[in-house]
py3Dmol code that shows the C-alpha trace and the ligand (Angstrom):
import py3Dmol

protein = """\
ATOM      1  CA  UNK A   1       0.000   0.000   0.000  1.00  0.00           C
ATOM      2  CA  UNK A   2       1.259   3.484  -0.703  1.00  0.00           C
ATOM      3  CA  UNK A   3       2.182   5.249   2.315  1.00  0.00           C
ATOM      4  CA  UNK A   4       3.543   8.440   1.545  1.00  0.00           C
ATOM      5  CA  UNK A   5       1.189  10.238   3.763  1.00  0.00           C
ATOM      6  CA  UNK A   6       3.771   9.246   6.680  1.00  0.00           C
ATOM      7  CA  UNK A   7       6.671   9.944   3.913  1.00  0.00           C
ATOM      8  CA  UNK A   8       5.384  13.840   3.570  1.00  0.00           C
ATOM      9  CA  UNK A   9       4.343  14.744   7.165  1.00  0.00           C
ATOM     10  CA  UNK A  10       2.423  17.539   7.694  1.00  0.00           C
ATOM     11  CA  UNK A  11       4.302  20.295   7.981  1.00  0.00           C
ATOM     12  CA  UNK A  12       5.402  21.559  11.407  1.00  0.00           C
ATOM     13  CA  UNK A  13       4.618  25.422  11.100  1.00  0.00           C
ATOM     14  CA  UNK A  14       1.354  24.740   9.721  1.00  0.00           C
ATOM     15  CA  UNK A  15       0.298  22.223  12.553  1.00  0.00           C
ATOM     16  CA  UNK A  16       1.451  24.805  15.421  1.00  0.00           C
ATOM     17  CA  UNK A  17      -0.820  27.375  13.264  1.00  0.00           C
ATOM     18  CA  UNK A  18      -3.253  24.789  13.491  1.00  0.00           C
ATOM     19  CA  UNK A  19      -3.371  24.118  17.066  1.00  0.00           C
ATOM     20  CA  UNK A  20      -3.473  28.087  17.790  1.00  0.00           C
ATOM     21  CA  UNK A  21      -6.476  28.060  15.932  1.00  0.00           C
ATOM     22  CA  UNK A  22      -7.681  25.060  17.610  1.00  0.00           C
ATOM     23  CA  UNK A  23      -7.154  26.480  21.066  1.00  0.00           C
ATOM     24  CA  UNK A  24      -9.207  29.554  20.517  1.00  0.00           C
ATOM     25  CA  UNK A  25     -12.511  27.580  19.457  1.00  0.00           C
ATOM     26  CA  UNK A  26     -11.407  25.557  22.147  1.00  0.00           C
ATOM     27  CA  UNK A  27     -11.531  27.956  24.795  1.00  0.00           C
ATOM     28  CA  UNK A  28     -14.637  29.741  22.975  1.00  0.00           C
ATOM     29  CA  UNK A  29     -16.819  26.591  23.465  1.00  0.00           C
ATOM     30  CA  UNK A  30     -15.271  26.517  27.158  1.00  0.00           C
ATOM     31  CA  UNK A  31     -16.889  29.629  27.623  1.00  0.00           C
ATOM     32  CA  UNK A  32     -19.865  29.146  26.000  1.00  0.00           C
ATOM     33  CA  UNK A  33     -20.845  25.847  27.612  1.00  0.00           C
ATOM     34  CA  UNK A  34     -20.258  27.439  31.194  1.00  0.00           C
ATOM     35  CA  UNK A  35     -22.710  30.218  30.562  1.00  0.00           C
ATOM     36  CA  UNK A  36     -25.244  27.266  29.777  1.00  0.00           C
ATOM     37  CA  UNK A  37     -25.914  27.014  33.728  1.00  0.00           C
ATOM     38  CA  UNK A  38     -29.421  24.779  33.120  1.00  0.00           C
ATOM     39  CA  UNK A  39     -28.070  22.089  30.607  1.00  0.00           C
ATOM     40  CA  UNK A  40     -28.786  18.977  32.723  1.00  0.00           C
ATOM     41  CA  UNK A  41     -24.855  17.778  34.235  1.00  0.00           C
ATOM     42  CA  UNK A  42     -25.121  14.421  32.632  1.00  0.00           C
ATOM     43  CA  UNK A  43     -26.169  15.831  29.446  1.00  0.00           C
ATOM     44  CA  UNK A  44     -23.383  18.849  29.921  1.00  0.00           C
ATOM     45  CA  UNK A  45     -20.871  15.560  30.570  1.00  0.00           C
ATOM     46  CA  UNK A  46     -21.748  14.123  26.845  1.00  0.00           C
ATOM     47  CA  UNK A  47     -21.639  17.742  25.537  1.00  0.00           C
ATOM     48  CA  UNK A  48     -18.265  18.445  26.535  1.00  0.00           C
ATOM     49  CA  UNK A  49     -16.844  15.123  26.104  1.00  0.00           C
ATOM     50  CA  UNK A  50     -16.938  15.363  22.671  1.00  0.00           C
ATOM     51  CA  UNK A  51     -16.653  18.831  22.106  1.00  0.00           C
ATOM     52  CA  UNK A  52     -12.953  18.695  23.822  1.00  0.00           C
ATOM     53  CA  UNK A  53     -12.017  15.050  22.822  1.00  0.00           C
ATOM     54  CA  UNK A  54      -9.198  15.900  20.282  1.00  0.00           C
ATOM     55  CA  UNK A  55     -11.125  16.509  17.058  1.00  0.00           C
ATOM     56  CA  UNK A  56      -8.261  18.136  14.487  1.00  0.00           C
ATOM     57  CA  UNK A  57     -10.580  21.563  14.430  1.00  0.00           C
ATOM     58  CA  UNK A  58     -10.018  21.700  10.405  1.00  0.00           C
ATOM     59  CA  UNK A  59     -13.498  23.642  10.134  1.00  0.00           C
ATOM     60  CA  UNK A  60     -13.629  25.745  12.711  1.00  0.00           C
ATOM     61  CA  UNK A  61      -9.827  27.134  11.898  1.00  0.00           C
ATOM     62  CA  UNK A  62     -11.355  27.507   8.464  1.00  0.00           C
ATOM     63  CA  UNK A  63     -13.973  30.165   9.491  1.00  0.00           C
ATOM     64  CA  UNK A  64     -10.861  31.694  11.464  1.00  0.00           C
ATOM     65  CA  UNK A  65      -8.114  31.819   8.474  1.00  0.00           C
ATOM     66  CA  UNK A  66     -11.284  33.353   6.393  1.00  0.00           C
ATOM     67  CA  UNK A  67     -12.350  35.766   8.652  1.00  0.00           C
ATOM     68  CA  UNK A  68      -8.314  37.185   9.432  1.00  0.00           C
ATOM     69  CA  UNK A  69      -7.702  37.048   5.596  1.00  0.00           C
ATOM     70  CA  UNK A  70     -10.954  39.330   4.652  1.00  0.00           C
ATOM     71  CA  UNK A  71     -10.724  41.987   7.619  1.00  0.00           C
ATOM     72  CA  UNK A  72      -6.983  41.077   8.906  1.00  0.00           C
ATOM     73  CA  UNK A  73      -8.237  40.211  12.428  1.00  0.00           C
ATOM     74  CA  UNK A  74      -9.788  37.249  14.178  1.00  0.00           C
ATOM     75  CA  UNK A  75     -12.820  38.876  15.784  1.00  0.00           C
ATOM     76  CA  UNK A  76     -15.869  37.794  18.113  1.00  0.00           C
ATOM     77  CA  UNK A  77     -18.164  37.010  15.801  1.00  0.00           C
ATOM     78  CA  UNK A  78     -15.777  34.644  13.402  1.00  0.00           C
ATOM     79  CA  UNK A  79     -15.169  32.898  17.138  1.00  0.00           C
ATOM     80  CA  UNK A  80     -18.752  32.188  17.850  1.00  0.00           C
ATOM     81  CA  UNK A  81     -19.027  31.101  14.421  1.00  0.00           C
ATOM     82  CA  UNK A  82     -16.027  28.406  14.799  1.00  0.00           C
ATOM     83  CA  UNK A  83     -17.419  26.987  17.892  1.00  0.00           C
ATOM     84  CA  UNK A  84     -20.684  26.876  16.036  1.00  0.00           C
ATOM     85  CA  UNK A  85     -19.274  24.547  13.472  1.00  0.00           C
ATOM     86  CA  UNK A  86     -17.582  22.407  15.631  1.00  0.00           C
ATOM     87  CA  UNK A  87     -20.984  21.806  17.541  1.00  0.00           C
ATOM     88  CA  UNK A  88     -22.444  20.982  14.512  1.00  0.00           C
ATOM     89  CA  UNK A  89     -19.344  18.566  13.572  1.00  0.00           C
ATOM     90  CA  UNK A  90     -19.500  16.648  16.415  1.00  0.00           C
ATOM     91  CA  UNK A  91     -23.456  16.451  16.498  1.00  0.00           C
ATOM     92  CA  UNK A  92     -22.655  14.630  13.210  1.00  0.00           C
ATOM     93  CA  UNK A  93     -19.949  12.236  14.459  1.00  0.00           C
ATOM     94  CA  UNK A  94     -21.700  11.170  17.350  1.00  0.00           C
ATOM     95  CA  UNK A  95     -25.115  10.318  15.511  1.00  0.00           C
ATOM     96  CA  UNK A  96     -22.969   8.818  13.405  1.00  0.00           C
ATOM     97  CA  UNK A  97     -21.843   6.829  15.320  1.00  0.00           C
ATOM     98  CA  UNK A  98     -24.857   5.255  16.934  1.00  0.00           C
ATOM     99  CA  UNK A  99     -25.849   1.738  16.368  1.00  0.00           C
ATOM    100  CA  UNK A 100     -28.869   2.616  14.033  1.00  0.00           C
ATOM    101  CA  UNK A 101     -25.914   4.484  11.242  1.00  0.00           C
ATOM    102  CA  UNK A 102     -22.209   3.508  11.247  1.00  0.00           C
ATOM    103  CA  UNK A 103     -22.246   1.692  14.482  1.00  0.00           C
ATOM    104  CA  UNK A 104     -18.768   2.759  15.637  1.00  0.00           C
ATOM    105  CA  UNK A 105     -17.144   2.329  19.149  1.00  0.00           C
ATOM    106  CA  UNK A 106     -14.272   4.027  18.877  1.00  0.00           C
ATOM    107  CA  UNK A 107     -13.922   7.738  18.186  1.00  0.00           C
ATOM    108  CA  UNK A 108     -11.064  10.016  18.308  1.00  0.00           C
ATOM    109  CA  UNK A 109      -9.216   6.820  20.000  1.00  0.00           C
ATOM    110  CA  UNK A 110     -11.742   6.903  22.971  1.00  0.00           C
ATOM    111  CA  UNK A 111     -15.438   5.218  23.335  1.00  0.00           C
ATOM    112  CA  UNK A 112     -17.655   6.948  21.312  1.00  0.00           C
ATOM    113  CA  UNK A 113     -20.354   8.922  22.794  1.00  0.00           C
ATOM    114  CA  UNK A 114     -22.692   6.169  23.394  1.00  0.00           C
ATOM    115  CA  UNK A 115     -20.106   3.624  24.754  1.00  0.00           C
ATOM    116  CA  UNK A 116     -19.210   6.265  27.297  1.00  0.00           C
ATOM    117  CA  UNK A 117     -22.582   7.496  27.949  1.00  0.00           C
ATOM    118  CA  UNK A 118     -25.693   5.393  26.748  1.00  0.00           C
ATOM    119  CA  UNK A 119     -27.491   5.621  23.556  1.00  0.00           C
ATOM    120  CA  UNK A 120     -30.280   8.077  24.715  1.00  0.00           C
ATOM    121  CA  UNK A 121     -27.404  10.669  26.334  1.00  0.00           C
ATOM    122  CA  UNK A 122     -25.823  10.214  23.056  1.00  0.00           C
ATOM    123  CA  UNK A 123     -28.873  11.231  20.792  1.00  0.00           C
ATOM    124  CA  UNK A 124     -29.663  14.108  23.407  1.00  0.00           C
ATOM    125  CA  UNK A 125     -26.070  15.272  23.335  1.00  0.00           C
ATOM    126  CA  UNK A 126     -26.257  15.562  19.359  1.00  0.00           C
ATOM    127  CA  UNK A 127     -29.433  17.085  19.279  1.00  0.00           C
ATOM    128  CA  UNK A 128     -27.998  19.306  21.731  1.00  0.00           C
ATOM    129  CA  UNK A 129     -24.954  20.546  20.050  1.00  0.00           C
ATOM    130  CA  UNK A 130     -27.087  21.100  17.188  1.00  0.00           C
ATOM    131  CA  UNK A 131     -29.483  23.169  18.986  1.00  0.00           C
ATOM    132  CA  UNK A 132     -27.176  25.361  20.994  1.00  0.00           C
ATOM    133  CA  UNK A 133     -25.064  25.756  17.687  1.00  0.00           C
ATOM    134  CA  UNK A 134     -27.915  27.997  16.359  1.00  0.00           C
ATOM    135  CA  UNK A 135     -28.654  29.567  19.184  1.00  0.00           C
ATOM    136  CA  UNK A 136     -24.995  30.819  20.004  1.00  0.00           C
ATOM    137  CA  UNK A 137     -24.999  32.265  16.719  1.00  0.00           C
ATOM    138  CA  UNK A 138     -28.759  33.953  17.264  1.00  0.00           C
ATOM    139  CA  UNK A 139     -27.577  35.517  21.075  1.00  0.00           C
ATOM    140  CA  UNK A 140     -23.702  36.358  20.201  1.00  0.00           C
ATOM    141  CA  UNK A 141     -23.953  37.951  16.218  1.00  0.00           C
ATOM    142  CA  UNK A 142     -25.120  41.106  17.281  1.00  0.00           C
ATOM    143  CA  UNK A 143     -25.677  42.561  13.756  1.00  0.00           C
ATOM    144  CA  UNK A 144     -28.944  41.047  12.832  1.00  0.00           C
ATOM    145  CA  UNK A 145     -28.077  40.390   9.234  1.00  0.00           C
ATOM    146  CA  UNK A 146     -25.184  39.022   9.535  1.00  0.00           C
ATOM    147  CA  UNK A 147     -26.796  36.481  12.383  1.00  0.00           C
ATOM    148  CA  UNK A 148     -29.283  35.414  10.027  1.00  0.00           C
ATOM    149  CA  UNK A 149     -26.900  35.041   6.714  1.00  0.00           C
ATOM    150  CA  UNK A 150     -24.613  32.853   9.147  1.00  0.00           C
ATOM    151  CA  UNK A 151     -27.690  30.418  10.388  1.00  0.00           C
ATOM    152  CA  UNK A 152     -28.869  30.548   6.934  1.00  0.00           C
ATOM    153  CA  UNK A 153     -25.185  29.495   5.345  1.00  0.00           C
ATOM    154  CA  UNK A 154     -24.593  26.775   8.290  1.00  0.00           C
ATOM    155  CA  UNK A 155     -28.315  25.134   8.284  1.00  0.00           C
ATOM    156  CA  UNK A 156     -28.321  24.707   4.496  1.00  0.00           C
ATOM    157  CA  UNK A 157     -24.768  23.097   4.732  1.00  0.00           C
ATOM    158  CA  UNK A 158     -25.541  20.755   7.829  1.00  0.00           C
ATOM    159  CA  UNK A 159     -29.653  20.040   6.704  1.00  0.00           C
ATOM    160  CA  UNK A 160     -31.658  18.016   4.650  1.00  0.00           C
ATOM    161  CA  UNK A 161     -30.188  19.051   1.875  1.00  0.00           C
ATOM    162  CA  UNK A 162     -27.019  19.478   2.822  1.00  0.00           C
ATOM    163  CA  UNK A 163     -25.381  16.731   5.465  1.00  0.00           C
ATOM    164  CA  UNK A 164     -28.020  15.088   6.296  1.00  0.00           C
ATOM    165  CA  UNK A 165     -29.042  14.423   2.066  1.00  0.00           C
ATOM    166  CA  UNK A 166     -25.242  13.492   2.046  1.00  0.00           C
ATOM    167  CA  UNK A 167     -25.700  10.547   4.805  1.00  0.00           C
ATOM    168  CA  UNK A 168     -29.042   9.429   4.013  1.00  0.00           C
ATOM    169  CA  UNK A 169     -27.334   8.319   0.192  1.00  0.00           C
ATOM    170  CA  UNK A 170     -24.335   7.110   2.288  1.00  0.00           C
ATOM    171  CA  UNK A 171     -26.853   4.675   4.140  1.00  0.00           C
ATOM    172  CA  UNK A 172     -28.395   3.822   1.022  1.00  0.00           C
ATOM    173  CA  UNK A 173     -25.459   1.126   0.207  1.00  0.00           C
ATOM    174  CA  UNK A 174     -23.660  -0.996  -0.094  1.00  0.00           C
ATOM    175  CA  UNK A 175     -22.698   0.916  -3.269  1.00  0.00           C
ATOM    176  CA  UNK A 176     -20.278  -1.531  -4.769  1.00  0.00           C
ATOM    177  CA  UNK A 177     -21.611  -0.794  -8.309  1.00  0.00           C
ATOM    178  CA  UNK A 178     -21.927   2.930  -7.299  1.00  0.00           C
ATOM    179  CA  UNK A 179     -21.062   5.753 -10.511  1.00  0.00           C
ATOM    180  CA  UNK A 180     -18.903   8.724  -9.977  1.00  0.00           C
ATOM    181  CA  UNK A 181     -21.886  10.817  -9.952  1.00  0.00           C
ATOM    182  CA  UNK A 182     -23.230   9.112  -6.893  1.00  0.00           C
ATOM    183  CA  UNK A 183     -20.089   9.335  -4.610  1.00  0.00           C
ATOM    184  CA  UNK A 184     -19.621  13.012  -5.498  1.00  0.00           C
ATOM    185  CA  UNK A 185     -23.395  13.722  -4.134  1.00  0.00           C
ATOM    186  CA  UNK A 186     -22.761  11.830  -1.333  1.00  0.00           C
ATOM    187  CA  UNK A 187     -19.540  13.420  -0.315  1.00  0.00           C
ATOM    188  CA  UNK A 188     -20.085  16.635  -1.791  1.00  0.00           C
ATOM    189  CA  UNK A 189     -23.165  17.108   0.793  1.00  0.00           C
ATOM    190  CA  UNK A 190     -21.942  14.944   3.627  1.00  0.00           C
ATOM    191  CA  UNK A 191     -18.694  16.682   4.164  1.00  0.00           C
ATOM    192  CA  UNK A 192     -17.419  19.224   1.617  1.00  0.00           C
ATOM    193  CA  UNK A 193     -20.816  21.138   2.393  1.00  0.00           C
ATOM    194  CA  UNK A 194     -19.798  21.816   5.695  1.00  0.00           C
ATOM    195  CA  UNK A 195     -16.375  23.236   4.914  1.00  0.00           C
ATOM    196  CA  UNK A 196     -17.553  25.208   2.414  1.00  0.00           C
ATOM    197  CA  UNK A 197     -19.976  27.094   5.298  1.00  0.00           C
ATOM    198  CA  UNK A 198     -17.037  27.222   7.290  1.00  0.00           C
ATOM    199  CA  UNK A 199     -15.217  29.456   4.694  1.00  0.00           C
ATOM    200  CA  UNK A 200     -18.166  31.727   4.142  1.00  0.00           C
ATOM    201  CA  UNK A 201     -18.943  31.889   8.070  1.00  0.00           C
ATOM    202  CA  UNK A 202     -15.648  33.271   8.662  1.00  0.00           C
ATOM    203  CA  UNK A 203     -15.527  35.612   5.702  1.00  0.00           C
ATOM    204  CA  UNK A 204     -19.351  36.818   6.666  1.00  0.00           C
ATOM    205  CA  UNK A 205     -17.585  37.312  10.142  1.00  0.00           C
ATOM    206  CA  UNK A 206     -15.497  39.233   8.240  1.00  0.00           C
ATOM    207  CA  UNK A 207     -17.809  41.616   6.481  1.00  0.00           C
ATOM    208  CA  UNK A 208     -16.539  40.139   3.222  1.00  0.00           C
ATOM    209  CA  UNK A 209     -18.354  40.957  -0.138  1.00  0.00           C
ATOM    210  CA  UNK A 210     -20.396  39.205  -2.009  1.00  0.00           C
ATOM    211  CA  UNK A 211     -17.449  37.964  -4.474  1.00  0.00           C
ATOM    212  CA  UNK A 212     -15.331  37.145  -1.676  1.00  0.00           C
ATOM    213  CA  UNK A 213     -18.047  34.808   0.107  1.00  0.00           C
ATOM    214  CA  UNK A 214     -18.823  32.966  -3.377  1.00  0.00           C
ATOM    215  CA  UNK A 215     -14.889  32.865  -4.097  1.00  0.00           C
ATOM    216  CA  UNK A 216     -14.673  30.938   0.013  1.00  0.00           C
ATOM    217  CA  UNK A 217     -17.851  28.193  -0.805  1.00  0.00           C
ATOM    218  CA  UNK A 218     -15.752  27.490  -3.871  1.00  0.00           C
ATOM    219  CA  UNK A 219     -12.826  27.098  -2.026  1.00  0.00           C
ATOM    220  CA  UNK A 220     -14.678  25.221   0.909  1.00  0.00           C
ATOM    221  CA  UNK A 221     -16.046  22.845  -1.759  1.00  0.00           C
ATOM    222  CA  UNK A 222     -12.931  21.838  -3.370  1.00  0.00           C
ATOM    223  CA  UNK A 223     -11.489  21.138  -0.392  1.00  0.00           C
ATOM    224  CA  UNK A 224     -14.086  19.936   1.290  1.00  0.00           C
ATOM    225  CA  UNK A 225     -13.765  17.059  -1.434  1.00  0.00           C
ATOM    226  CA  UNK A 226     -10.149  16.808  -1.083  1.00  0.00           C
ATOM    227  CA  UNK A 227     -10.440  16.183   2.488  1.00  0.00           C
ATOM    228  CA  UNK A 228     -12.640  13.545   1.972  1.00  0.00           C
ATOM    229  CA  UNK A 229     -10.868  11.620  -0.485  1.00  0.00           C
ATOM    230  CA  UNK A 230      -7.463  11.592   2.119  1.00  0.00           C
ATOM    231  CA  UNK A 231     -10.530  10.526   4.866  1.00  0.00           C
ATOM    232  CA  UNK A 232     -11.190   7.470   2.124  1.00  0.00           C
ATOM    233  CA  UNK A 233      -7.405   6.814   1.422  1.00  0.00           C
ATOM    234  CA  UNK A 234      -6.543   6.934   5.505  1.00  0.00           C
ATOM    235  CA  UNK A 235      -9.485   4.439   5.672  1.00  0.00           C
ATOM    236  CA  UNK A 236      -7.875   1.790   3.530  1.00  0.00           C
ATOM    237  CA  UNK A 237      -4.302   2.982   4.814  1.00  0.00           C
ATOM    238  CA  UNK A 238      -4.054   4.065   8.030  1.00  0.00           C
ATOM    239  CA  UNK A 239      -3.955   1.728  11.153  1.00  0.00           C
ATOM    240  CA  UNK A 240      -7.024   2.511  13.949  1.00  0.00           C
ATOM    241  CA  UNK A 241      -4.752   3.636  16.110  1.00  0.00           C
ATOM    242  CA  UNK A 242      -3.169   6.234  14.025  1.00  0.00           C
ATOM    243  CA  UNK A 243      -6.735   7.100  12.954  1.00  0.00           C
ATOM    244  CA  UNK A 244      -8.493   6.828  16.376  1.00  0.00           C
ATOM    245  CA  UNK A 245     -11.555   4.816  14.974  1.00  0.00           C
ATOM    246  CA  UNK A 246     -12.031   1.403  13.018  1.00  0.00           C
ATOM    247  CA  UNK A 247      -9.911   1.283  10.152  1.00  0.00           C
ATOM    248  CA  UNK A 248     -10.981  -0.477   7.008  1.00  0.00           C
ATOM    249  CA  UNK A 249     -14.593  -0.068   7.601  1.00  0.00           C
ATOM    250  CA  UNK A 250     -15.421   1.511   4.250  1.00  0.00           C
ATOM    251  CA  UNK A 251     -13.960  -1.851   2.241  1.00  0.00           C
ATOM    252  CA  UNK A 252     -16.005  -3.536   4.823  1.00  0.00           C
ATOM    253  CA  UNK A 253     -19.264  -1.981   4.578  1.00  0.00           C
ATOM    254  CA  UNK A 254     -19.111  -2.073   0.419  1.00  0.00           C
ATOM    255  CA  UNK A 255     -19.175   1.841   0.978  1.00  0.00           C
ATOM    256  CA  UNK A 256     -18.670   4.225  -2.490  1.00  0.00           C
ATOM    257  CA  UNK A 257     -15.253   6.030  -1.820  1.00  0.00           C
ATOM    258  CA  UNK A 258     -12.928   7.248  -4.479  1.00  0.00           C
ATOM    259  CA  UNK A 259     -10.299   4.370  -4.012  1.00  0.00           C
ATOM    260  CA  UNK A 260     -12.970   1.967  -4.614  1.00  0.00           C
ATOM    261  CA  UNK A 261     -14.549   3.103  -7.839  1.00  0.00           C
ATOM    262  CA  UNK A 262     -10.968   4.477  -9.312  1.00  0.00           C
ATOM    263  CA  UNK A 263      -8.520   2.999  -7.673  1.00  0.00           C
ATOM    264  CA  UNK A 264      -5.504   4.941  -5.505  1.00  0.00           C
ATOM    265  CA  UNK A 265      -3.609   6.214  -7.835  1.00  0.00           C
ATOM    266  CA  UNK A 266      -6.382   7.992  -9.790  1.00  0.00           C
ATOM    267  CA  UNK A 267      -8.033   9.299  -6.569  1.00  0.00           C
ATOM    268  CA  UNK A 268      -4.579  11.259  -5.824  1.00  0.00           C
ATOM    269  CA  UNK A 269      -4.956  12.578  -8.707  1.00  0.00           C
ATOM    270  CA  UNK A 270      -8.148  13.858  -8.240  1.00  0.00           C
ATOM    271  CA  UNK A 271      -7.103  15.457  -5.232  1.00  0.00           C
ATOM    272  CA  UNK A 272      -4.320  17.566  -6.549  1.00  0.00           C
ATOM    273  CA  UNK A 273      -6.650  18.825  -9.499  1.00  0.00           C
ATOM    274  CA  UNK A 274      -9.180  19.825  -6.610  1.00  0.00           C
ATOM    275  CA  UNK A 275      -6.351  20.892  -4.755  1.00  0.00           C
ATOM    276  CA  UNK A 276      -5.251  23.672  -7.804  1.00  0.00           C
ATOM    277  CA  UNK A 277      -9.123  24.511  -8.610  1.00  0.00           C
ATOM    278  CA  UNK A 278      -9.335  25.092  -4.087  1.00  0.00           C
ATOM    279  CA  UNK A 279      -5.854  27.740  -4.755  1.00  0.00           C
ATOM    280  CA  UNK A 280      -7.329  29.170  -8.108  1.00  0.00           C
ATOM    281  CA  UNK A 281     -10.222  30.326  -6.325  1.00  0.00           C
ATOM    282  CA  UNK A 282      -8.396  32.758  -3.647  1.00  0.00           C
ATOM    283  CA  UNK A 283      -6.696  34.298  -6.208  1.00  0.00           C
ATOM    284  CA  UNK A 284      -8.387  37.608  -5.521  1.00  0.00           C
ATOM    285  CA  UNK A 285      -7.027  37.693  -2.147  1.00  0.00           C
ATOM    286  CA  UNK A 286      -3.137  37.393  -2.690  1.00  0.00           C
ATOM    287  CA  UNK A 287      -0.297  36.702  -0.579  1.00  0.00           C
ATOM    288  CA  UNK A 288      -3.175  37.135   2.818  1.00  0.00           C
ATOM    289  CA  UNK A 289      -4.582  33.641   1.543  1.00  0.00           C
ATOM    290  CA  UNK A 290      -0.797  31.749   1.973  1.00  0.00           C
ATOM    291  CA  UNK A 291      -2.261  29.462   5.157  1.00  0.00           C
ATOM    292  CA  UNK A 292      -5.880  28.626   3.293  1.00  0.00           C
ATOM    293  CA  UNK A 293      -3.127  27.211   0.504  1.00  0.00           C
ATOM    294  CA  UNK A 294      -1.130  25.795   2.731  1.00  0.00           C
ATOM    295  CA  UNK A 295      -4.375  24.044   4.140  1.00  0.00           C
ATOM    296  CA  UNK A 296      -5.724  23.001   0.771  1.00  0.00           C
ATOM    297  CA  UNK A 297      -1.518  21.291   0.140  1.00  0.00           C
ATOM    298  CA  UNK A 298      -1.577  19.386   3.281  1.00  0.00           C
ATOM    299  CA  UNK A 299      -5.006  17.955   3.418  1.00  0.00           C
ATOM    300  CA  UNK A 300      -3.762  14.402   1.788  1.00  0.00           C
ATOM    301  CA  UNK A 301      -0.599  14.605   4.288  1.00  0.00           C
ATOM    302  CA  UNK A 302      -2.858  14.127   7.330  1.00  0.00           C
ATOM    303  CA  UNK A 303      -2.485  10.657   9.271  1.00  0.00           C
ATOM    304  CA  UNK A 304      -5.117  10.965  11.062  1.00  0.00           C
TER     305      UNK A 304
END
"""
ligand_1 = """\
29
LIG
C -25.510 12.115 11.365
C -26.621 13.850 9.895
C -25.464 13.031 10.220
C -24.396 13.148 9.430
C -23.160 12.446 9.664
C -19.997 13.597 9.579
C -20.835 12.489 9.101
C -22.191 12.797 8.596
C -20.431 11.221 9.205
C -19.144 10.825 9.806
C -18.435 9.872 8.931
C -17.643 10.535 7.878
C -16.478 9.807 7.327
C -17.991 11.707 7.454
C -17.272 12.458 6.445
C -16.756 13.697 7.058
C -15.591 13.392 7.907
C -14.357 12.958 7.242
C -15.708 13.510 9.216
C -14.578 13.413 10.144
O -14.069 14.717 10.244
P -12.688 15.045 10.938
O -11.657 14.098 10.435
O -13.021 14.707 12.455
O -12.426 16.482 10.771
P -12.334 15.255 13.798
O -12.360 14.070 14.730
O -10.942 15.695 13.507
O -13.203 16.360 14.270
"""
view = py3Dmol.view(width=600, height=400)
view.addModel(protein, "pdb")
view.setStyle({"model": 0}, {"cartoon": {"style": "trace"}})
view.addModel(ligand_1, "xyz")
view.setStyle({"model": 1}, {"stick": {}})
view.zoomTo()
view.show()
């Protein structure tokens, strides 16, 4: 198998930019779960598990990056937006992960939110994050338009046409004889959807134009996509400890993924023409999009 995803590691200034991003959210959804003084302790317990159980924080540092790149400055609103994602993220991953979809026990290398908790916390905590994600964004935006162009952006992305359209076809297999069209609708709206709100959240933060929002859900798209084709190569490559969940599942589970339907080789390939189409589309914004490109490069270097 080719492993050059542990031959090209991901480069060490962009992972320390990473993680600086990744603290702020972290320490904005600190903040914003202890001014939720009601939220029932065992439910709170779920909540925060997963919020602050080592997810890599590639959306929420998205809205960030966009939001300093449009208006030069991370600001209050771009950080309420970034801990909105990430609520909405993990709502995903832990439904996901529930016995009635992709039945998973592991997550992030620890029991997923249902091992740890029960089923019923689980479902509650999702529902929860999803919930509170909206309302964050309704209480802390204090320009009204801009609130309701974020909740707009985010529940198209993470709805019925968005996400959930995206894992209601991915449910649909086993997809061994699946086409090309069918695998991009199914990743295109389960996860390249969501990155592509998280590059027009932070460039809304940002009081961006209307050229500069549609030139971020471009760039969100493409690598959006990217990102999942390295989550389907890591899947057939990567060990479940490096990955922190069951490896090999797709292969298992007949699931549609790029290396399936064209091979390895070809699904690289694909990813570096997605990665130049993700870099084409910030040309507008010069040398102040450097870490977005740097982000688009280093998506298929990931190991986890
Ligand atoms: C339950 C409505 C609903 C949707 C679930 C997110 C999702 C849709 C399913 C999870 C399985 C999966 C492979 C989704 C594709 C998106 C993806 C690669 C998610 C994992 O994102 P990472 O790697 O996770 O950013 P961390 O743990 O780093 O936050």
């Amino acid at each position: 198998m080719n492993t050059n995803m542990t031959q090209n590691p991901v480069n060490s200034t962009f992972s320390a930019a990473l993680a600086e991003m990744s603290a702020l959210t972290g320490k904005t959804l600190d903040r914003l779960l202890q001014e939720q003084t009601e939220i029932p302790t065992r439910l709170k317990n779920a909540m925060e598990y997963m919020l602050q159980s080592g997810g890599k924080r590639v959306r929420s540092a998205l809205v960030l990056w966009s939001c300093r790149m449009i208006s030069g400055q991370i600001n209050h609103d771009a950080l309420t937006a970034a801990a909105a994602i990430e609520m909405v993220h993990t709502y995903s991953l832990i439904h996901d992960d529930l016995p009635a979809m992709d039945n998973d026990d592991l997550r992030r290398g620890k029991p997923s939110c249902h091992k740890q908790f029960d089923e019923a916390t689980a479902i509650l905590a999702g529902d929860a994050l999803l919930t509170l994600a909206f309302e964050v964004l309704a209480s802390e935006i204090k320009n009204p338009a801009m609130a309701v162009r974020m909740i707009r952006t985010l529940a198209e992305a993470a709805g019925p046409s968005g996400m959930i359209a995206g894992q209601v076809a991915d449910m649909e297999g086993p997809h061994v004889n699946g086409s090309m069209a069918q695998l991009e609708y199914i990743h295109m709206n389960k996860t390249a959807e969501m990155f592509a709100a998280s590059a027009a959240l932070g460039a809304i933060a940002g009081n961006a134009s209307d050229a500069q929002i549609a030139a971020m859900l471009e760039y969100g798209m493409k690598i959006g996509l990217g990102f999942q084709i390295a989550d389907d190569l890591l899947d057939l490559t990567a060990t479940a400890e490096q990955l922190g969940k069951t490896a090999g599942k797709d292969e298992q589970q007949g699931k549609l993924t790029y290396p399936a339907l064209v091979g390895v080789e070809k699904s690289r390939q694909i990813f570096q023409r997605l990665t130049t189409e993700a870099v084409d589309a910030l040309q507008m914004f010069n040398s102040r999009a450097d870490i977005l490109r740097q982000l688009a490069a280093q998506l298929l270097s990931r190991t986890k």
